[in-house]
Backbone bond lengths (Angstrom), bond angles and torsions (degrees), N, CA, C in turn:
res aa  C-N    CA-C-N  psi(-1)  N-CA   C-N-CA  omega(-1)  CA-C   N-CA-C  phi
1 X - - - 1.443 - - 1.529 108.23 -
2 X 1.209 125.99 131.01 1.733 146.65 153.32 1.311 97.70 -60.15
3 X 1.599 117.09 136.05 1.392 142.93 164.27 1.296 100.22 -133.79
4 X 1.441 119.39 147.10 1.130 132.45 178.99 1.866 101.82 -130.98
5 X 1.197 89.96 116.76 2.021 91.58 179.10 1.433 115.70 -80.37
6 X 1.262 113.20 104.98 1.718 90.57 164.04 1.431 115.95 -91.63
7 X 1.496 120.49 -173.35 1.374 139.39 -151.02 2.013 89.75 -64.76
8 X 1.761 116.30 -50.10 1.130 104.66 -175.08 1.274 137.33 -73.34
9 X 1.595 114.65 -3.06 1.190 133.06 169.47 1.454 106.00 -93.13
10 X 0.905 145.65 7.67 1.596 154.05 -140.44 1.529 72.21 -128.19
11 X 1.670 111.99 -95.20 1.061 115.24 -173.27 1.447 135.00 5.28
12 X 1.604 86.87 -77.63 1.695 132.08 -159.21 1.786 94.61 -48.26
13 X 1.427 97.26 -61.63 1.539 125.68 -167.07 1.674 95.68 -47.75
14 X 1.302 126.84 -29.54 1.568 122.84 -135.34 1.865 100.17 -143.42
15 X 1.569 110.83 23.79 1.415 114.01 179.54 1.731 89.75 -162.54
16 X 1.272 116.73 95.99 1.505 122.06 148.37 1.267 124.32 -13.17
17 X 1.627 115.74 -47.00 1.172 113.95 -148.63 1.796 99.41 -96.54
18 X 1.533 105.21 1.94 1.858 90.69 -159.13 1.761 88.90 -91.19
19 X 1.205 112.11 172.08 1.607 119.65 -176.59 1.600 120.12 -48.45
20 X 1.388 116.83 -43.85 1.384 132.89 -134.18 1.785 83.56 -110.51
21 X 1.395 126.52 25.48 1.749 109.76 -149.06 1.630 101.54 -74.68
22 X 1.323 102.72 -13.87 1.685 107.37 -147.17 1.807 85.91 -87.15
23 X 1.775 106.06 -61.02 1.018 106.07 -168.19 1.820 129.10 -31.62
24 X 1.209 90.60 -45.36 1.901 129.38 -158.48 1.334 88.99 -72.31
25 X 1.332 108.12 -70.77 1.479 124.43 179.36 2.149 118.18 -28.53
26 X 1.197 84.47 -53.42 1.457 99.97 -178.43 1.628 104.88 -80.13
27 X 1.341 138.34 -50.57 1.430 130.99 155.40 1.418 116.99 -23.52
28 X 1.306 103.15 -60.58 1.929 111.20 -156.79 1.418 84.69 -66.52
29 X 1.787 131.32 -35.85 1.773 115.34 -162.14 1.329 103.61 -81.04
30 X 1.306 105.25 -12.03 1.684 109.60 166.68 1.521 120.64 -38.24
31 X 1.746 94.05 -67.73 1.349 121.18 165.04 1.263 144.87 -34.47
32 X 1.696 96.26 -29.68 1.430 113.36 -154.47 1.466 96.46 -114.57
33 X 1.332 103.47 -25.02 2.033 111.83 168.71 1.296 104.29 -94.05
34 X 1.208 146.51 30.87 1.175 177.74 163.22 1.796 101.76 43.30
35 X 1.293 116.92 36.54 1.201 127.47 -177.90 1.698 100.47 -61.64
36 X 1.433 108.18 -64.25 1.463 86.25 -177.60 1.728 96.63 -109.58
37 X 1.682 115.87 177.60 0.954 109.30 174.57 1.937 114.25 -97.53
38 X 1.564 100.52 143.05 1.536 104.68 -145.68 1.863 87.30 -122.18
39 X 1.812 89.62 134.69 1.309 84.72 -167.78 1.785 96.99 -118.58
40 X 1.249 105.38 167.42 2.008 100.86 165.78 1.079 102.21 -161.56
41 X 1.343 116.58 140.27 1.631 137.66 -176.43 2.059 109.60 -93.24
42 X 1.058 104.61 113.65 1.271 118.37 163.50 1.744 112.78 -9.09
43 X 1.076 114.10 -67.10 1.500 128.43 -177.71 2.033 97.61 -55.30
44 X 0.906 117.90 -49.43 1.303 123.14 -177.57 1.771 97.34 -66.10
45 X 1.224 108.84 -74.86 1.893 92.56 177.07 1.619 127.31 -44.10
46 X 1.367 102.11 -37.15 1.795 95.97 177.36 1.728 104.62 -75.56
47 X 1.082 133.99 -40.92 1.282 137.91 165.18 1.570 104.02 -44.98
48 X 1.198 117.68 -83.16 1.770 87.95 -179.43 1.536 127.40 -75.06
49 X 1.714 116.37 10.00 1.410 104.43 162.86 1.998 99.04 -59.01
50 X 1.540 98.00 -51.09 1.820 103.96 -161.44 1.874 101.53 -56.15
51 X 1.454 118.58 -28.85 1.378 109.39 -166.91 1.656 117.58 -66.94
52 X 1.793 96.18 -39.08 1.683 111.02 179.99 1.500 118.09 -79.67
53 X 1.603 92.17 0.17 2.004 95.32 -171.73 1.459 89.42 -94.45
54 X 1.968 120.39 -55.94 1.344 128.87 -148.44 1.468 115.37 -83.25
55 X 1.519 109.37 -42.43 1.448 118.95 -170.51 1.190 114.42 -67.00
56 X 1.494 128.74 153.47 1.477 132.86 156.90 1.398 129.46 -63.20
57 X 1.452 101.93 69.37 1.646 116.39 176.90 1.605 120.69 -105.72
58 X 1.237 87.36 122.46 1.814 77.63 -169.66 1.911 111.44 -115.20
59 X 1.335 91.05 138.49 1.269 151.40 28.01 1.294 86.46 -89.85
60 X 1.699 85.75 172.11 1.689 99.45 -173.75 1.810 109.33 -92.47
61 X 0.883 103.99 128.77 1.734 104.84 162.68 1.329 134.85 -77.44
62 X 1.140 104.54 113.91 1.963 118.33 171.88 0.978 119.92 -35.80
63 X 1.263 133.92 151.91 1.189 124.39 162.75 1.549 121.69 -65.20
64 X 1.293 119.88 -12.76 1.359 137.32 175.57 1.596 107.05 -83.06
65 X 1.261 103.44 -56.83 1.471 97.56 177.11 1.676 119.83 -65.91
66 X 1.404 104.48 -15.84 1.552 102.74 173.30 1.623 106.46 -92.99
67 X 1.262 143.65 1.51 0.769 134.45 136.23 1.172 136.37 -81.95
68 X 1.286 123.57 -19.04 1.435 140.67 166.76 2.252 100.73 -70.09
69 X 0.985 114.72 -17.11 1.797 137.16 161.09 1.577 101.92 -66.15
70 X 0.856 78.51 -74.22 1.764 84.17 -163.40 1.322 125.72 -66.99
71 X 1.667 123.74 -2.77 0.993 138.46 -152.28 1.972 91.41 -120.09
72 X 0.811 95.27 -55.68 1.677 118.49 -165.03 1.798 100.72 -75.60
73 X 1.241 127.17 -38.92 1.082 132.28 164.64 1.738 137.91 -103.00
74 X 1.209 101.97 -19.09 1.569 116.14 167.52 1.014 144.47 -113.93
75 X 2.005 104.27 -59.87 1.446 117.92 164.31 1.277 110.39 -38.72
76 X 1.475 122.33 -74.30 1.616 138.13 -174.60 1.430 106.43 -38.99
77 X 1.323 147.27 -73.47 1.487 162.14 123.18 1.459 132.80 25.91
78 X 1.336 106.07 -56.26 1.576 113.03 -151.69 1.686 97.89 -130.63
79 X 0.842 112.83 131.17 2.110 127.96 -165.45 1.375 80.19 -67.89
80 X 1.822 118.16 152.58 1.213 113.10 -179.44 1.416 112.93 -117.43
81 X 0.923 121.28 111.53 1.810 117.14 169.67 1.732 129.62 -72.81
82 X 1.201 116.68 119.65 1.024 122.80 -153.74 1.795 103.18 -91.90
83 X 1.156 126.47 99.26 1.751 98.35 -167.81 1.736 107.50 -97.30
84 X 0.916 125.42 174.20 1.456 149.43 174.79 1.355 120.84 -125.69
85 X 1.604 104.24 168.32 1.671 92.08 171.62 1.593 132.14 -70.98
86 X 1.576 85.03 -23.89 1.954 89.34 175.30 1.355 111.95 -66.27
87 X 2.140 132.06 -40.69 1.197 141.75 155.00 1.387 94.26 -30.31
88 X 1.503 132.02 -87.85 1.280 130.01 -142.74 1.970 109.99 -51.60
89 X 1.764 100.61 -43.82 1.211 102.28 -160.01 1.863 103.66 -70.77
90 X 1.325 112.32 -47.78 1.684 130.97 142.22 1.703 112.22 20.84
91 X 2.071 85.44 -69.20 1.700 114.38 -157.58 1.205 87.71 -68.07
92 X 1.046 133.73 -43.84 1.807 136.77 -132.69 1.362 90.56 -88.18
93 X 1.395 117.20 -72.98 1.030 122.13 -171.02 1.628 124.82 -73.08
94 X 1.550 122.78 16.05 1.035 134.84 152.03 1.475 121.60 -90.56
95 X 1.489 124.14 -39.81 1.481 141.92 163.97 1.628 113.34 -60.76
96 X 1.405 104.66 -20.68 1.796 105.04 164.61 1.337 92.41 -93.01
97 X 0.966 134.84 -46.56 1.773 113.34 -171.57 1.381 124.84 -65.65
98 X 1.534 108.52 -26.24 1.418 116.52 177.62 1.923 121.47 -86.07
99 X 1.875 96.47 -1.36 1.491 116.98 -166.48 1.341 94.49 42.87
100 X 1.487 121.31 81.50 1.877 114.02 145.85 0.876 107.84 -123.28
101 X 1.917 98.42 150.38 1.724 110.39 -158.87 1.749 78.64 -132.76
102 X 1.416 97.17 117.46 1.410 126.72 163.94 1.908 107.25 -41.88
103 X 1.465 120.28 124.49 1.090 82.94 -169.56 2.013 82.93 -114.99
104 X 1.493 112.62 165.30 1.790 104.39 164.12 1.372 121.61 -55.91
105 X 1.064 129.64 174.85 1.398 138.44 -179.34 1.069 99.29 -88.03
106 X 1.611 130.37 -32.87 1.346 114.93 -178.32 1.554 117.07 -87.12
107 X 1.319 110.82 -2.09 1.701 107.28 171.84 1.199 103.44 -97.30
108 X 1.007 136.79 36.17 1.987 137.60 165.74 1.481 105.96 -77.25
């Protein structure tokens, strides 16, 4: 099976404290025991480098230690997808053709 990580599963997986830690957590080791194959898009890693550098998370994370995160648990791990604007415009206009409506984590 293909997984694709976004930024909130990234997160989730990689902060104890957020709701979803267990779920995420157990996906990404999916990844990392290479059970399924685990994918992550560029835009999703620089997005949570900026979330663990900028946000009020405590303790606070370094910029070293958030790369020493992302490196040790993702970069290394997960095949990387590189997107563009033709990718982005691509996505959009494939997710209108298929009508999918993103749903929250908390309406599951």
């Amino acid at each position: 099976m293909k997984v694709l990580f976004d930024t909130s599963v990234l997160i989730a997986a990689l902060l104890n404290a957020r709701p979803r830690h267990l779920i995420a957590i157990k996906c990404l080791g999916k990844a990392n025991e290479k059970t399924i194959d685990g994918y992550g898009c560029t835009h999703a890693h620089s997005e949570s480098y900026s979330i663990f550098t900028l946000f009020s998370i405590y303790p606070k994370i370094s910029p070293s230690a958030a790369k020493t995160l992302l490196f040790q648990n993702i970069l290394n791990n997960l095949k990387i997808i590189e997107l563009d604007g033709e990718n982005y415009k691509n996505i959009i206009e494939g997710l209108e053709k298929i009508a999918l409506v993103v749903v929250p984590p908390t309406m599951h």
